[in-house]
N, C-alpha and C positions, 0 to 999 in steps of 0.2 A: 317705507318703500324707497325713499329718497334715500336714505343711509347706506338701505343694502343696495341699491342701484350703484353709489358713489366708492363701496368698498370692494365690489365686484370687478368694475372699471379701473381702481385702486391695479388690483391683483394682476388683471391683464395688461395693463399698459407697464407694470415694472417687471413683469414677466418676459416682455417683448422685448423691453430698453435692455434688461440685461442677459440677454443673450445675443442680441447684436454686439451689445458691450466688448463682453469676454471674444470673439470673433480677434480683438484688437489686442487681446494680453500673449500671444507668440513673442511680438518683438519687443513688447513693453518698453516704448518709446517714451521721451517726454510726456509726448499728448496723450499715450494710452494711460499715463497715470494722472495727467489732469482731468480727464473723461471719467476715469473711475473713482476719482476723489468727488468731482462733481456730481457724480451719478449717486455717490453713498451721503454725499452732504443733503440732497433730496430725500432719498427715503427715511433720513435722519430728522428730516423735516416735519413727514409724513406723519411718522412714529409719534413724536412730540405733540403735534396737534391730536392725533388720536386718544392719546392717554392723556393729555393734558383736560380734554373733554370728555373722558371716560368710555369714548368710542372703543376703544383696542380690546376687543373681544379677542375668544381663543383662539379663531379661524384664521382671523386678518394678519392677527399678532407673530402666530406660525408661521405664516408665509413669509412674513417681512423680517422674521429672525431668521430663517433658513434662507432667507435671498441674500444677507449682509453678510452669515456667516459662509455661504459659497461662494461670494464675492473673494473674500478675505481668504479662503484655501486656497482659490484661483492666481488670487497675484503673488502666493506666495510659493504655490507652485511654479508657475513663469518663472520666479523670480529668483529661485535656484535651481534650474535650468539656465539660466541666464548668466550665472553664476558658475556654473559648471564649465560656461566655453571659454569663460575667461579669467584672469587673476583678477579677485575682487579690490573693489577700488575706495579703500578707506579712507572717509570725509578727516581732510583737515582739522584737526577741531583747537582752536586756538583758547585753552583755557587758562584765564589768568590767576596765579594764585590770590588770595586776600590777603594782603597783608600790607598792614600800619592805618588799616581801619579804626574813623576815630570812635568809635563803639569799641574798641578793644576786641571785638572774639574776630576770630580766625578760624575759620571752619569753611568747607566746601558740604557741597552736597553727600547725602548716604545712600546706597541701595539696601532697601533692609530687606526685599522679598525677590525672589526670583523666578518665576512661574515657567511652564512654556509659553510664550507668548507673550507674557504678562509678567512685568514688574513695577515696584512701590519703590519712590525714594521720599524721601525727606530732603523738604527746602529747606535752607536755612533761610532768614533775612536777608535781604538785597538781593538776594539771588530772582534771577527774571525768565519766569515761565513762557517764554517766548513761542507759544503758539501762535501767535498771530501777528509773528515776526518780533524783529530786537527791535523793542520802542524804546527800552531805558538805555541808558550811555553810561553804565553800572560793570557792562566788558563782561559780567558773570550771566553767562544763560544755559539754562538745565538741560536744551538740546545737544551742547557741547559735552557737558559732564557725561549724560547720557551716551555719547556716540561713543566719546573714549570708552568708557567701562562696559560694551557690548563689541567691542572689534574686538580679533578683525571680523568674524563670522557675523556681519551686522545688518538686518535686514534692510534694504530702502527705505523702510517704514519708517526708522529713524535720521533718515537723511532728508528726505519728500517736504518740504515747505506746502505743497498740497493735500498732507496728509498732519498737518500741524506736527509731524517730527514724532507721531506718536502720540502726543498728551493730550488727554481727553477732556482735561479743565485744566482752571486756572487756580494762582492765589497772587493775592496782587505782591508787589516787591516787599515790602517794608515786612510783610508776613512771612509765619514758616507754619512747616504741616506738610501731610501727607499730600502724593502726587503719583496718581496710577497710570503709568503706562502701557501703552500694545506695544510690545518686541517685533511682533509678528505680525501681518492682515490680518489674519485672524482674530489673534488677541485683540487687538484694535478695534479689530469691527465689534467681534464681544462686549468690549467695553464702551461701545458706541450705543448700543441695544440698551445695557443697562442703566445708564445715564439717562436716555431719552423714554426711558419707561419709568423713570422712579426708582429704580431697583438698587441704588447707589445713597447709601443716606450719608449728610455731609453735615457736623457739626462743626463749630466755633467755640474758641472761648474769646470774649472781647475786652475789655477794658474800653468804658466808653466815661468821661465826663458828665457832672451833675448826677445829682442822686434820681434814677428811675423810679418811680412810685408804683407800678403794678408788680405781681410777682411773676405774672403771665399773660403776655402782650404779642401782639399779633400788627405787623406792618405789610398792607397790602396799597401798594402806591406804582401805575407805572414809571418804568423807569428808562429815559432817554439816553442807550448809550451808544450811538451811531458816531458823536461828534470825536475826534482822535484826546484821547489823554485824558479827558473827565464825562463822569455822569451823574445824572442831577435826576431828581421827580420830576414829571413833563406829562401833564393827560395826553400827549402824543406819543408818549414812548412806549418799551412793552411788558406787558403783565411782571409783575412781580411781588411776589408774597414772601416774606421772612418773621418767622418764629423765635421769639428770645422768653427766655428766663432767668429770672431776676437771681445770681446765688447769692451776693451780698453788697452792701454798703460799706464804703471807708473814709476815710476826712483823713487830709495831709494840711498838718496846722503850720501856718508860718507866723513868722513876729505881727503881722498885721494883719493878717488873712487866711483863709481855710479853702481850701481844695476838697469837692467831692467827687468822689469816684463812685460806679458801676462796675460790679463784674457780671457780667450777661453769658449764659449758653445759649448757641444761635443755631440754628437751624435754619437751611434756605430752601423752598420749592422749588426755585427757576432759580439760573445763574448766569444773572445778568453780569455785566463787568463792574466790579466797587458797586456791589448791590447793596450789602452791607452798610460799609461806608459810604453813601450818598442815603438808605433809608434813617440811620440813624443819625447823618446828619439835619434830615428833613424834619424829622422827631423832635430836635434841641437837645440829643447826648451823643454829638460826636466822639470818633474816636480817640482814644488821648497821643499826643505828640503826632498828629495828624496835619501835616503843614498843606495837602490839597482839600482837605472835607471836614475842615474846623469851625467853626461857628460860623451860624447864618448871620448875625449879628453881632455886633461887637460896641457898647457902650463904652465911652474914656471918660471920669472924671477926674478934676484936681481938686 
């Protein structure tokens, strides 16, 4: 009774909030997209707790997918309307090329898919998925790449710092890999739904130091990552479970010594920030040439 009391009140009160909401997308002002980002970052909340504890039945789940995605038609309707009265107004995007990188490649980001609403690019390395703002001083960030290769006809969606510019996760810099975009509210909110229900499965492949001994290992450690720029295991931090499998062992011999390597396939439940990298560095098989989440320990002898 308590459940269905809690999912019933659930229904009504996000029923109410967003229809007052939408009342404020005519002029879609600053604040009417700070309101409506904050409004969808809650039901995004909602959603997660729900399915993260198996709650998210058919009924609840209906409702709170047809509330984000009318959300997401709504601003996009506004929002070319909006568009319509005026010459649209294409973000600057100051993108700087790579080049004389001491890694040698030179390479920008790729779009490989291009959906309505919805498109895939590919990071390369260093490149910095700057959803939650430009942390690295790297000058490359996928919101820029992204803004150029959608103008001019570019929805707000990708300009919005309240709307993370579009990108619905993360990969940390040093990494590359797929990265799903929303073009559109829509698309966005879409991909916001299947993120926070699981619907979105996300592999790795890692190279991690020292030889792993299981062939199928399971890390579930919370994980503290509120502090700016690193996260650690912390029984105060939050849930987080990650899934590796062992594909094989290798040894890099030198004149005195031997290097063992990991190659793990990784799987993650929750995505936390360097969840990865901070569980396996908790583990003792950080990742290799990892200069923030290298060894917990470090013995010197002569």
């Amino acid at each position: 009774p308590l459940i269905s009391s809690l999912k019933a009140r659930i229904v009504m009160t996000t029923r109410e909030c967003a229809t007052a909401l939408t009342r404020g997308f005519g002029r879609l002002a600053s604040t009417a997209f700070y309101e409506a980002a904050r409004f969808m970052n809650h039901i995004c909340q909602i959603i997660w707790s729900l399915s993260f504890a198996g709650l998210l039945d058919q009924s609840i789940g209906y409702h709170l997918k047809c509330l984000m995605l009318s959300l997401g038609s709504q601003l996009d309707a506004a929002a070319a309307h909006q568009a319509g009265q005026r010459s649209a107004q294409v973000a600057a995007c100051n993108l700087q090329q790579w080049r004389g990188d001491t890694t040698g490649i030179e390479t920008e980001p790729q779009l490989l898919l291009r959906l309505p609403g919805v498109s895939v690019a590919l990071k390369p390395p260093n490149w910095e998925v700057d959803a939650k703002g430009q942390l690295s001083k790297t000058g490359r960030y996928l919101s820029h790449f992204l803004q150029r290769h959608h103008a001019p006809e570019m929805s707000p969606v990708l300009r919005r710092p309240e709307f993370e510019y579009g990108l619905v996760h993360r990969l940390d810099v040093p990494s590359s890999g797929l990265i799903l975009v929303g073009t559109r509210f829509q698309g966005y909110s879409l991909l916001q739904w299947q993120m926070h229900t699981y619907a979105i499965q996300r592999e790795y492949s890692v190279l991690l130091r020292c030889t792993a001994p299981e062939p199928l290992w399971d890390i579930s450690a919370p994980v503290q990552d509120f502090l700016p720029g690193r996260s650690f295991v912390d029984e105060a931090g939050r849930p987080a479970q990650t899934h590796l499998k062992t594909m094989f062992h290798t040894r890099h011999q030198c004149r005195l010594s031997a290097d063992y390597f990991t190659l793990v396939c990784i799987a993650i439940h929750t995505g936390r920030r360097h969840q990865i990298r901070a569980h396996t560095q908790w583990e003792g098989y950080p990742t290799v040439t990892d200069e923030k989440y290298s060894h917990r320990e470090v013995t010197v002898t002569s």
